[in-house]
mmCIF file of the N, C-alpha and C atoms, coordinates in Angstrom:
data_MODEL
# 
_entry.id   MODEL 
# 
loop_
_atom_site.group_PDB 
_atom_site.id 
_atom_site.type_symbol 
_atom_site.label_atom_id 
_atom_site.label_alt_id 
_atom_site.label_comp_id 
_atom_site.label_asym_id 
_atom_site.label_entity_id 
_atom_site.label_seq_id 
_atom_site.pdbx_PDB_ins_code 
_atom_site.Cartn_x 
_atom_site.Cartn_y 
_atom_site.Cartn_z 
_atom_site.occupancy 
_atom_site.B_iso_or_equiv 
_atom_site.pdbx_formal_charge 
_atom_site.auth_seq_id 
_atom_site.auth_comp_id 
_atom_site.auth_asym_id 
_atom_site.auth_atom_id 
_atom_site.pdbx_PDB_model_num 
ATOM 1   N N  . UNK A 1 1  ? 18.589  -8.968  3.580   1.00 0.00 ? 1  UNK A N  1 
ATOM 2   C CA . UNK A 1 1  ? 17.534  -8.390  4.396   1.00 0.00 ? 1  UNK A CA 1 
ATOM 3   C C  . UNK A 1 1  ? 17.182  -9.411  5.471   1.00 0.00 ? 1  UNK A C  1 
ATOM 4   N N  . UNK A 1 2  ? 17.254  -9.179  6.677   1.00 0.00 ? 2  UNK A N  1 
ATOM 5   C CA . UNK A 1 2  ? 17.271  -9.926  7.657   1.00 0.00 ? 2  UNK A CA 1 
ATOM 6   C C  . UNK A 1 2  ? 15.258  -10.051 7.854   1.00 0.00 ? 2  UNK A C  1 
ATOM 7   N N  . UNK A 1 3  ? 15.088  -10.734 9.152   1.00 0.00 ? 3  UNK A N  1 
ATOM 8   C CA . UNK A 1 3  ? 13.206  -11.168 8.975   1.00 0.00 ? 3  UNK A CA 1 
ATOM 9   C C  . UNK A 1 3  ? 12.977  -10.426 9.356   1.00 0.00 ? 3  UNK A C  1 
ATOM 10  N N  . UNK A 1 4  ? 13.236  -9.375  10.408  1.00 0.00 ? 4  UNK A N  1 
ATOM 11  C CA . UNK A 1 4  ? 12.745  -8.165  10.928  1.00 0.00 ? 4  UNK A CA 1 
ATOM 12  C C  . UNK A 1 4  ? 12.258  -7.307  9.563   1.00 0.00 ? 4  UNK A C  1 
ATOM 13  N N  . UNK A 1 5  ? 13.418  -7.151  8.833   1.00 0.00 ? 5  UNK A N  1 
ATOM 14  C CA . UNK A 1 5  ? 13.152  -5.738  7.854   1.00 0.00 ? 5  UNK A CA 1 
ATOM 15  C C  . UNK A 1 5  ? 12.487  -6.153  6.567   1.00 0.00 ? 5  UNK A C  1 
ATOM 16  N N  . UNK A 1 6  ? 12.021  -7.665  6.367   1.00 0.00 ? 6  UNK A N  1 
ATOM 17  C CA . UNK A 1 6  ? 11.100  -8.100  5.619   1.00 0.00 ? 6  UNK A CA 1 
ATOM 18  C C  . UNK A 1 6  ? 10.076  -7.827  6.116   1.00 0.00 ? 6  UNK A C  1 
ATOM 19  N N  . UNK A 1 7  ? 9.473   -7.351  7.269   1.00 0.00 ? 7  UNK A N  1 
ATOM 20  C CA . UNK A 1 7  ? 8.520   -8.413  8.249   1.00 0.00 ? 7  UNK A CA 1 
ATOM 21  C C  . UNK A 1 7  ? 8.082   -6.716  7.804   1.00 0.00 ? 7  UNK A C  1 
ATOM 22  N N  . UNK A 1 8  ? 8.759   -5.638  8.535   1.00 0.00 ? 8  UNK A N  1 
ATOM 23  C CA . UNK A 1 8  ? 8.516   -4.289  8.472   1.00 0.00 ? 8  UNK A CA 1 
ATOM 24  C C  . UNK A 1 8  ? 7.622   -3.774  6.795   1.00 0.00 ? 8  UNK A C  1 
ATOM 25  N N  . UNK A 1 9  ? 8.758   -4.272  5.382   1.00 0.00 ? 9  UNK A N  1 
ATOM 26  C CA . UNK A 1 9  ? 8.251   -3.927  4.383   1.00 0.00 ? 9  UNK A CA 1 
ATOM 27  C C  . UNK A 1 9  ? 6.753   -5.050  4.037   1.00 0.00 ? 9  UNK A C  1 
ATOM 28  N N  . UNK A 1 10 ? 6.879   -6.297  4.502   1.00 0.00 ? 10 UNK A N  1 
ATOM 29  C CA . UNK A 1 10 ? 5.438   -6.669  3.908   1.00 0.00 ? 10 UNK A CA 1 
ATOM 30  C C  . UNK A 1 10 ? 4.086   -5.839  4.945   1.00 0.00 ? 10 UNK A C  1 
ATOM 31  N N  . UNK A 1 11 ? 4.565   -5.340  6.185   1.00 0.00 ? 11 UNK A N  1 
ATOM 32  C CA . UNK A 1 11 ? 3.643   -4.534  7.005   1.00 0.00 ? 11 UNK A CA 1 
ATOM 33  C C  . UNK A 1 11 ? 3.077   -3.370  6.054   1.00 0.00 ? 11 UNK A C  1 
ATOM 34  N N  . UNK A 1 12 ? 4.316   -2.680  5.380   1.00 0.00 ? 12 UNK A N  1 
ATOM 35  C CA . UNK A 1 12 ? 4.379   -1.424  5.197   1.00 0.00 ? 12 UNK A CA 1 
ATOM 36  C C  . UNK A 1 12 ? 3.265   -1.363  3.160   1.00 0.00 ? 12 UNK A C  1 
ATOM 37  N N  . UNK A 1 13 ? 3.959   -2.733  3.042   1.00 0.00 ? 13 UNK A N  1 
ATOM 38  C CA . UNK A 1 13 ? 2.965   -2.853  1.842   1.00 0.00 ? 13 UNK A CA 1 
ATOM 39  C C  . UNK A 1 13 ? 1.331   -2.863  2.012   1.00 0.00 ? 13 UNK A C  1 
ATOM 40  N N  . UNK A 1 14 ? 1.380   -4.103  3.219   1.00 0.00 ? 14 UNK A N  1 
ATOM 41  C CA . UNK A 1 14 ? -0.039  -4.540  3.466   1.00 0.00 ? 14 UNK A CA 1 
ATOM 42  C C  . UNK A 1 14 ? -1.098  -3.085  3.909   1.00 0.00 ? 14 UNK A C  1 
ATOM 43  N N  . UNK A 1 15 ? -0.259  -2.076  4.618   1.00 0.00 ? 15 UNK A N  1 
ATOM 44  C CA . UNK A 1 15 ? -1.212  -1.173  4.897   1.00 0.00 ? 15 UNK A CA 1 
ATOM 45  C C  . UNK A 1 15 ? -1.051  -0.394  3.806   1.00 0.00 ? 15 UNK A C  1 
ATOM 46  N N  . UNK A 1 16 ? -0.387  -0.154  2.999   1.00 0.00 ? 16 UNK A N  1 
ATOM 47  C CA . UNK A 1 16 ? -0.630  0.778   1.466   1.00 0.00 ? 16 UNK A CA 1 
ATOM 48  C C  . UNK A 1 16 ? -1.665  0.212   0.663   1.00 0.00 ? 16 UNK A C  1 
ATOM 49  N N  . UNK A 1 17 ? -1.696  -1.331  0.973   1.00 0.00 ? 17 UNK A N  1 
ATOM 50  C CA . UNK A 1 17 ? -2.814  -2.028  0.024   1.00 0.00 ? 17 UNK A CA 1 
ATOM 51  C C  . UNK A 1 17 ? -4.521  -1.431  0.452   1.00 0.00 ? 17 UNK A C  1 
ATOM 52  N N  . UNK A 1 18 ? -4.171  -1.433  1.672   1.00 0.00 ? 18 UNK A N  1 
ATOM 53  C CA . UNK A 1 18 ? -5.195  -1.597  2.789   1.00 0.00 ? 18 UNK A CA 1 
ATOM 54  C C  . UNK A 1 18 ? -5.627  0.004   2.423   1.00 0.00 ? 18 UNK A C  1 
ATOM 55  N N  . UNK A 1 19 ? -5.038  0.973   2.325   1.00 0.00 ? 19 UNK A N  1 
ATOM 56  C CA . UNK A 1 19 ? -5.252  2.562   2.689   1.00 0.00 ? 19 UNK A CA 1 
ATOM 57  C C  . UNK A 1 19 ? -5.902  2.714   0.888   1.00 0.00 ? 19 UNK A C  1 
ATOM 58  N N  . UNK A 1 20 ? -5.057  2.222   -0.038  1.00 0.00 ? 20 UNK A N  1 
ATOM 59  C CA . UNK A 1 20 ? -5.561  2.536   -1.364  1.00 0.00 ? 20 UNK A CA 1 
ATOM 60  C C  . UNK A 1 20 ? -7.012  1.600   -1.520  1.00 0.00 ? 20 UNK A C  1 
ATOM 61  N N  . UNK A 1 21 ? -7.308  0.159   -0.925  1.00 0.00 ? 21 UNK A N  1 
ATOM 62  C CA . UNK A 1 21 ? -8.584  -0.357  -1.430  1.00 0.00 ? 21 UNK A CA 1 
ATOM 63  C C  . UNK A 1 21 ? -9.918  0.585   -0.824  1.00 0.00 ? 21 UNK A C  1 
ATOM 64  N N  . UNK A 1 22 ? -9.271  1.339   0.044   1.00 0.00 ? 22 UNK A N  1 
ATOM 65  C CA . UNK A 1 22 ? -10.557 1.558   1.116   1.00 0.00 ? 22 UNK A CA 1 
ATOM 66  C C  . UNK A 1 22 ? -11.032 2.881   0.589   1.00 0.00 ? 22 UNK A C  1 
ATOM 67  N N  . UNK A 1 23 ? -9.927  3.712   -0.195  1.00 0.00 ? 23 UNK A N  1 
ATOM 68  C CA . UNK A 1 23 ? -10.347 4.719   -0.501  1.00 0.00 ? 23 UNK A CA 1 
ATOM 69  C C  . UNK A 1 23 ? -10.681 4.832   -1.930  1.00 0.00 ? 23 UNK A C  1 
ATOM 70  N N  . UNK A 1 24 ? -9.917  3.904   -3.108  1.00 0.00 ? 24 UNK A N  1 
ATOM 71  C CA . UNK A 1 24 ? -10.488 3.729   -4.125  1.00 0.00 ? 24 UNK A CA 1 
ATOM 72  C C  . UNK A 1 24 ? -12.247 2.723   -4.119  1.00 0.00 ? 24 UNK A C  1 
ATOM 73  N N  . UNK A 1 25 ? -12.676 2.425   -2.706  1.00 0.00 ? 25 UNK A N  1 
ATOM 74  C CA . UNK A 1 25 ? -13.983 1.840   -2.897  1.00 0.00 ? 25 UNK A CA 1 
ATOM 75  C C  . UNK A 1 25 ? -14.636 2.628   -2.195  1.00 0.00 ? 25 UNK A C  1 
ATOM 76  N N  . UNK A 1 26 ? -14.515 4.045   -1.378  1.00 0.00 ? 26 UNK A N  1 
ATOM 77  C CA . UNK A 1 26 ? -15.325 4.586   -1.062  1.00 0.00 ? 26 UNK A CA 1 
ATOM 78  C C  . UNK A 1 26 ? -15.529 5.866   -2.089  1.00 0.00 ? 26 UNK A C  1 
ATOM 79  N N  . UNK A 1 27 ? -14.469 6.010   -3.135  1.00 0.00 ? 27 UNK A N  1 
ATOM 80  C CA . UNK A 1 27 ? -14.502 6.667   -4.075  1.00 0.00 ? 27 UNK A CA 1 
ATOM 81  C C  . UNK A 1 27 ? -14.980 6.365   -5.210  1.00 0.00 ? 27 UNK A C  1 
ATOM 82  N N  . UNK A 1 28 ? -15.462 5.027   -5.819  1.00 0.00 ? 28 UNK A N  1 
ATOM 83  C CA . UNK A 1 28 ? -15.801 4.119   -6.849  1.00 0.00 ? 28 UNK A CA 1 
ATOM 84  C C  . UNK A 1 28 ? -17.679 4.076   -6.043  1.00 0.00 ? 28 UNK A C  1 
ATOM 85  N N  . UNK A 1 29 ? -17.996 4.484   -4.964  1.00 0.00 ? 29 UNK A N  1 
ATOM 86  C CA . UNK A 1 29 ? -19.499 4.084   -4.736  1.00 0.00 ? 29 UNK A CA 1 
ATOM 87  C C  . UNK A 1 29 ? -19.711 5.398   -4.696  1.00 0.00 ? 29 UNK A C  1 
ATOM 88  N N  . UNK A 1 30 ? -19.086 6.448   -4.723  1.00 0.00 ? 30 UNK A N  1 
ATOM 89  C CA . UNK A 1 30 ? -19.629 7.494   -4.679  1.00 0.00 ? 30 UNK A CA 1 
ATOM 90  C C  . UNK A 1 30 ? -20.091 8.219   -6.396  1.00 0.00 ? 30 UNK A C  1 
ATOM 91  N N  . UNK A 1 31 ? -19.116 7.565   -6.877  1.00 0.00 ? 31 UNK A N  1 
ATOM 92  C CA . UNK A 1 31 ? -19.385 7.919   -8.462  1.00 0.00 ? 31 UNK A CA 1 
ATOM 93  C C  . UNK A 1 31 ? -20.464 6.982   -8.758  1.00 0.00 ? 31 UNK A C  1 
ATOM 94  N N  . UNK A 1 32 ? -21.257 5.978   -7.905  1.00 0.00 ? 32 UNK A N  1 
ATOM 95  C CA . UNK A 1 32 ? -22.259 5.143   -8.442  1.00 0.00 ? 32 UNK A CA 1 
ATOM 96  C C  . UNK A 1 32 ? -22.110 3.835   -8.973  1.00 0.00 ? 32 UNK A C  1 
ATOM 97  N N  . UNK A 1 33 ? -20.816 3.463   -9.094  1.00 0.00 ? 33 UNK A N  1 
ATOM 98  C CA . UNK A 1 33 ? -20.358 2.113   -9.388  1.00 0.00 ? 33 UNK A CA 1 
ATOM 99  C C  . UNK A 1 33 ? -20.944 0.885   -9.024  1.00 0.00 ? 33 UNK A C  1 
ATOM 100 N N  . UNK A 1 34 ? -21.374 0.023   -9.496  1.00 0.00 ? 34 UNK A N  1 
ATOM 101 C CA . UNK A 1 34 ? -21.733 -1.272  -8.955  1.00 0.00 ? 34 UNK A CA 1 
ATOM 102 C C  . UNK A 1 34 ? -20.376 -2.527  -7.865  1.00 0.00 ? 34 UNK A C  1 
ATOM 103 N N  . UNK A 1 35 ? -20.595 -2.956  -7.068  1.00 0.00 ? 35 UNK A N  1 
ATOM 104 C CA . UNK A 1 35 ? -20.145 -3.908  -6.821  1.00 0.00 ? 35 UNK A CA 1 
ATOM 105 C C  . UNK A 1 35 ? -18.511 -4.302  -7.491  1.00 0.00 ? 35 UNK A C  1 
ATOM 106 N N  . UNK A 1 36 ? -19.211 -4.892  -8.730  1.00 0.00 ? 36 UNK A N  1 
ATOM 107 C CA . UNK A 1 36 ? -18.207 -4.987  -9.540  1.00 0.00 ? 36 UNK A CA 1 
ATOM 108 C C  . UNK A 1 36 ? -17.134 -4.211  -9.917  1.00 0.00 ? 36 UNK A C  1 
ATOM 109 N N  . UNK A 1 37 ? -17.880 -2.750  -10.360 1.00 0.00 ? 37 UNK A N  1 
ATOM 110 C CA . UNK A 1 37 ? -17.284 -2.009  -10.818 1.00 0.00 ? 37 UNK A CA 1 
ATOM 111 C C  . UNK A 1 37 ? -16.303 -1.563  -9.691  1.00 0.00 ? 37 UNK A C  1 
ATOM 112 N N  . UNK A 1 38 ? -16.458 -1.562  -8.200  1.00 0.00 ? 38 UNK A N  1 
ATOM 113 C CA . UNK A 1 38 ? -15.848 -1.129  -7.523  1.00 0.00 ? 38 UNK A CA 1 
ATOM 114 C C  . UNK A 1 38 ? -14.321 -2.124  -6.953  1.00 0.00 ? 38 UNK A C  1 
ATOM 115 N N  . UNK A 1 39 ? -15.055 -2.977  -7.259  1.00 0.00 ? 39 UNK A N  1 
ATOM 116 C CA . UNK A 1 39 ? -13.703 -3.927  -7.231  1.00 0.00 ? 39 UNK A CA 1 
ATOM 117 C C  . UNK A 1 39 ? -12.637 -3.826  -8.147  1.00 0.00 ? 39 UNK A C  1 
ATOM 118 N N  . UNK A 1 40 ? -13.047 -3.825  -9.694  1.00 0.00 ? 40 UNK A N  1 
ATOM 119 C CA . UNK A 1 40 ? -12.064 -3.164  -10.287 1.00 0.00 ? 40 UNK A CA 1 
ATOM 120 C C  . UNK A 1 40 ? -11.138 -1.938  -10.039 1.00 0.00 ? 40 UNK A C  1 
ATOM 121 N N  . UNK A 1 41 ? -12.050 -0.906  -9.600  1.00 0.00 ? 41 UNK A N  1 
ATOM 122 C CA . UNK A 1 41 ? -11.347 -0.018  -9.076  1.00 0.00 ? 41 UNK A CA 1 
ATOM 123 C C  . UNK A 1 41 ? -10.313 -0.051  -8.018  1.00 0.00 ? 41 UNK A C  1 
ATOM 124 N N  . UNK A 1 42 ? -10.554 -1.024  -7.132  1.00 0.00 ? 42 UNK A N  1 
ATOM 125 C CA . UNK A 1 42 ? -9.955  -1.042  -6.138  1.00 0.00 ? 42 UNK A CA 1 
ATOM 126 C C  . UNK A 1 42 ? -8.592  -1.837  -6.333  1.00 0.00 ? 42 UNK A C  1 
ATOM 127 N N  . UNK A 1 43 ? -8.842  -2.756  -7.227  1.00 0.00 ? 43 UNK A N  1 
ATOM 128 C CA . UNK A 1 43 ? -7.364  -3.902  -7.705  1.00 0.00 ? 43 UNK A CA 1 
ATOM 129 C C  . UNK A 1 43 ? -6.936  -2.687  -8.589  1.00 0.00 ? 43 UNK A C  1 
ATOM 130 N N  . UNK A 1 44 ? -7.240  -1.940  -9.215  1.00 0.00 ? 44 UNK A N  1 
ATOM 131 C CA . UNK A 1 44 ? -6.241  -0.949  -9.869  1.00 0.00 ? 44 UNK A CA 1 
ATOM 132 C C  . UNK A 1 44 ? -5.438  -0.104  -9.291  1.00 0.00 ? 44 UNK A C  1 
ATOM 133 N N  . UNK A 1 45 ? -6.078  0.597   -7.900  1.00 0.00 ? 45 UNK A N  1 
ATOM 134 C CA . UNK A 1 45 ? -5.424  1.104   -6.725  1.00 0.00 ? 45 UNK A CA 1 
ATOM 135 C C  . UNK A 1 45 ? -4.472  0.313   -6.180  1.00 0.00 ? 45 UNK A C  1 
ATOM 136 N N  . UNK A 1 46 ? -4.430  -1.093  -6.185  1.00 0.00 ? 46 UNK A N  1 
ATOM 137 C CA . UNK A 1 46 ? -3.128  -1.967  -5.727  1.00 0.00 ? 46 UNK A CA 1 
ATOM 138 C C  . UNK A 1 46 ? -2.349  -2.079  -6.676  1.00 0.00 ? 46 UNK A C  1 
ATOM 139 N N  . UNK A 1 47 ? -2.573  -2.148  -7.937  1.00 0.00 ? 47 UNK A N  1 
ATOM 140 C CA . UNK A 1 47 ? -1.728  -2.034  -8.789  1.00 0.00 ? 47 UNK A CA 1 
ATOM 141 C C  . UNK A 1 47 ? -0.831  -0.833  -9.327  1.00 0.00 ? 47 UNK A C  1 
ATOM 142 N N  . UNK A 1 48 ? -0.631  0.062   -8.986  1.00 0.00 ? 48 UNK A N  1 
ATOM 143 C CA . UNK A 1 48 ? -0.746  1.409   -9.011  1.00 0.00 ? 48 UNK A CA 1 
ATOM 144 C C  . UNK A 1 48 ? 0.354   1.606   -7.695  1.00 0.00 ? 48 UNK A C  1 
ATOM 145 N N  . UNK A 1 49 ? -0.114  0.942   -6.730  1.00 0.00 ? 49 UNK A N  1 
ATOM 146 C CA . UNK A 1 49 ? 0.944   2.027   -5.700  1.00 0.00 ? 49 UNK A CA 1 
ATOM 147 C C  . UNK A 1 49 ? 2.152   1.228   -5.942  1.00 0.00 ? 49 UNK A C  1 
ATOM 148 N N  . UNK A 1 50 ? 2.824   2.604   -5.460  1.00 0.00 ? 50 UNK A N  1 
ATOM 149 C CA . UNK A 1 50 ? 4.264   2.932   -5.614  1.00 0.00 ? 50 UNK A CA 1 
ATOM 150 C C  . UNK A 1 50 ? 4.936   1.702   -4.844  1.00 0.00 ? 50 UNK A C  1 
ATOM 151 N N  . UNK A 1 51 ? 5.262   0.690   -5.174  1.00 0.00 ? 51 UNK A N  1 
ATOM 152 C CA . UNK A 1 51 ? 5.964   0.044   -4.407  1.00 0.00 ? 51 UNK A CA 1 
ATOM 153 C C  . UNK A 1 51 ? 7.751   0.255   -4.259  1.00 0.00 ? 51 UNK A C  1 
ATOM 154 N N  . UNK A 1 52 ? 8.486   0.800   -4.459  1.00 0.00 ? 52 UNK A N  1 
ATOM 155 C CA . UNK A 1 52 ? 9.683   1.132   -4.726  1.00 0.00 ? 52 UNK A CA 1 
ATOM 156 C C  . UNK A 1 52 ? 9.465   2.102   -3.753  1.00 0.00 ? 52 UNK A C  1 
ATOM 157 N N  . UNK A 1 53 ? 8.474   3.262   -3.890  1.00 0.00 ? 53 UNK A N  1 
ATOM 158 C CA . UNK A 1 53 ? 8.797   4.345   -2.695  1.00 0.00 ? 53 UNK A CA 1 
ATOM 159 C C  . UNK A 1 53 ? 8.632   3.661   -1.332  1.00 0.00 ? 53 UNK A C  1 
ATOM 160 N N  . UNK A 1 54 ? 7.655   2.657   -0.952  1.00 0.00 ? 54 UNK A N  1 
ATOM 161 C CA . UNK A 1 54 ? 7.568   1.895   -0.180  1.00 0.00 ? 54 UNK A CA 1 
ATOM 162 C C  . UNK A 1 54 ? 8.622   1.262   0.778   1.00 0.00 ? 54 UNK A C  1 
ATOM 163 N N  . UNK A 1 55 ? 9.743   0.812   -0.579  1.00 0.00 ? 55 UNK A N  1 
ATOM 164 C CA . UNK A 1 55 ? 10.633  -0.147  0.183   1.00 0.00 ? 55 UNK A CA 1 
ATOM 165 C C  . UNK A 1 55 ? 11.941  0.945   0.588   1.00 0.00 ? 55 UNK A C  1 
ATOM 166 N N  . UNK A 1 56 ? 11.532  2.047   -0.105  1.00 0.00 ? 56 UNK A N  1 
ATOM 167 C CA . UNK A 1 56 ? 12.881  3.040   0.077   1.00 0.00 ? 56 UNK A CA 1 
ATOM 168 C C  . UNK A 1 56 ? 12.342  3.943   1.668   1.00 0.00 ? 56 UNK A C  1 
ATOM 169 N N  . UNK A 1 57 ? 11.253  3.884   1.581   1.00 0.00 ? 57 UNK A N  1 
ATOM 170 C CA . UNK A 1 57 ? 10.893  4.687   2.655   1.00 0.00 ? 57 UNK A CA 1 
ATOM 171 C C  . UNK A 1 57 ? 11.559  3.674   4.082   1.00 0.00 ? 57 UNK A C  1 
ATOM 172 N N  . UNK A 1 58 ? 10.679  2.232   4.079   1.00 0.00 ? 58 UNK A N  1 
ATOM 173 C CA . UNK A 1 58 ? 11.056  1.745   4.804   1.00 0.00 ? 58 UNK A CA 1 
ATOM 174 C C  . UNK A 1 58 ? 12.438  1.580   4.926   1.00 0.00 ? 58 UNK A C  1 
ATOM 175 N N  . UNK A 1 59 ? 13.358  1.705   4.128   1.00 0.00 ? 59 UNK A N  1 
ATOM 176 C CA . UNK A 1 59 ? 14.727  1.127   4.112   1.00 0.00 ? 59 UNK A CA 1 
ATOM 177 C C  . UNK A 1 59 ? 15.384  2.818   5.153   1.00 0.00 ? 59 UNK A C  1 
ATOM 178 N N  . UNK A 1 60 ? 14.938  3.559   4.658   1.00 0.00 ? 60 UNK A N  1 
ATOM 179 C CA . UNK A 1 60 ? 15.459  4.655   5.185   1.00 0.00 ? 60 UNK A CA 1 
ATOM 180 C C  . UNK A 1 60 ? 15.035  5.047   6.555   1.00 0.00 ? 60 UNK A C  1 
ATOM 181 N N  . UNK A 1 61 ? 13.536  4.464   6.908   1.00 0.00 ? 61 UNK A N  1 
ATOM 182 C CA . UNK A 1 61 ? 13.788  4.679   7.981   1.00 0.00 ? 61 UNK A CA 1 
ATOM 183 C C  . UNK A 1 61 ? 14.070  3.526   9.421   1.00 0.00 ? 61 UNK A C  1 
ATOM 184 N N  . UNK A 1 62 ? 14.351  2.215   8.761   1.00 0.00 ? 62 UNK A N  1 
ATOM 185 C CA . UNK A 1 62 ? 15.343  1.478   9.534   1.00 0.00 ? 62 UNK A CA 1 
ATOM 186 C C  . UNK A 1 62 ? 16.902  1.712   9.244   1.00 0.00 ? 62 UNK A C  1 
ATOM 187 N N  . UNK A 1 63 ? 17.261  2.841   8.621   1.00 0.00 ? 63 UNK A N  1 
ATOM 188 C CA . UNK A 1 63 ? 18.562  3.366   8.771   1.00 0.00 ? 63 UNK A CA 1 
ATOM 189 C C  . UNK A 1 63 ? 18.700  4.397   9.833   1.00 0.00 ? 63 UNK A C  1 
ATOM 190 N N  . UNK A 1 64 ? 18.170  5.072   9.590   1.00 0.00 ? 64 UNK A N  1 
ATOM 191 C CA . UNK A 1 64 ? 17.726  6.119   10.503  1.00 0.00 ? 64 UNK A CA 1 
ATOM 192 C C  . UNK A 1 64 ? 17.701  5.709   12.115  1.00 0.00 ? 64 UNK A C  1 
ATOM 193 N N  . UNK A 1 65 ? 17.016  4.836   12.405  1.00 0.00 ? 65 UNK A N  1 
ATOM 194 C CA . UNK A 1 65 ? 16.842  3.524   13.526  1.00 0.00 ? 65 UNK A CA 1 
ATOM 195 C C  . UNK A 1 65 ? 17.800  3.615   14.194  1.00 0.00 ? 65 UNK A C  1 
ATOM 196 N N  . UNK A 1 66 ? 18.523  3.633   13.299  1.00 0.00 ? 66 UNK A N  1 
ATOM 197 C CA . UNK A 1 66 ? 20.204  2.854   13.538  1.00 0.00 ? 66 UNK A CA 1 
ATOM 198 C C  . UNK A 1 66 ? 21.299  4.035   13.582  1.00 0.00 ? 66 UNK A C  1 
ATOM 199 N N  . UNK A 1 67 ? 20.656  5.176   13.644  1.00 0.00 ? 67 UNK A N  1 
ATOM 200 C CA . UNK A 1 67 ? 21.427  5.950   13.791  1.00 0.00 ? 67 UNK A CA 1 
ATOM 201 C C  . UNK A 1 67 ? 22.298  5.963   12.159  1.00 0.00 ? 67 UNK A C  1 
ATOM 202 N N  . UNK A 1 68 ? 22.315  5.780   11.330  1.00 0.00 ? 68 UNK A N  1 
ATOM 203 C CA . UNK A 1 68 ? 22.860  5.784   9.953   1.00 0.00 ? 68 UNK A CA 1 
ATOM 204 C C  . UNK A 1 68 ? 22.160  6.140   8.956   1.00 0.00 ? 68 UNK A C  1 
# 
């Protein structure tokens, strides 16, 4: 994997991290959660996503890119 198509999948992670904390903590204060409690929630949402669909998505669509 060359630095480009690393560079692409840690992007592609960082905003899955980013899209699941924001919505497992606006979903964790709505049920009334404390602070705390919402943080848990939210490291479980990172733990949880799909990282494999992630790297396949990205892989496929720098094939695609490429005409392949």
């Amino acid at each position: 994997m060359d630095s480009n198509a690393a560079l692409e999948l840690a992007e592609a992670v960082r905003d899955a991290c980013r899209e699941a904390v924001a919505e497992a903590w606006e979903d964790a204060g709505v049920q009334g959660l404390c602070v705390e409690g919402r943080c848990e929630v939210a490291i479980g949402a990172i733990e949880r996503i799909a990282l494999k669909s992630i790297v396949e998505r990205v892989l496929a669509e720098r094939g695609a890119g490429r005409g392949g």
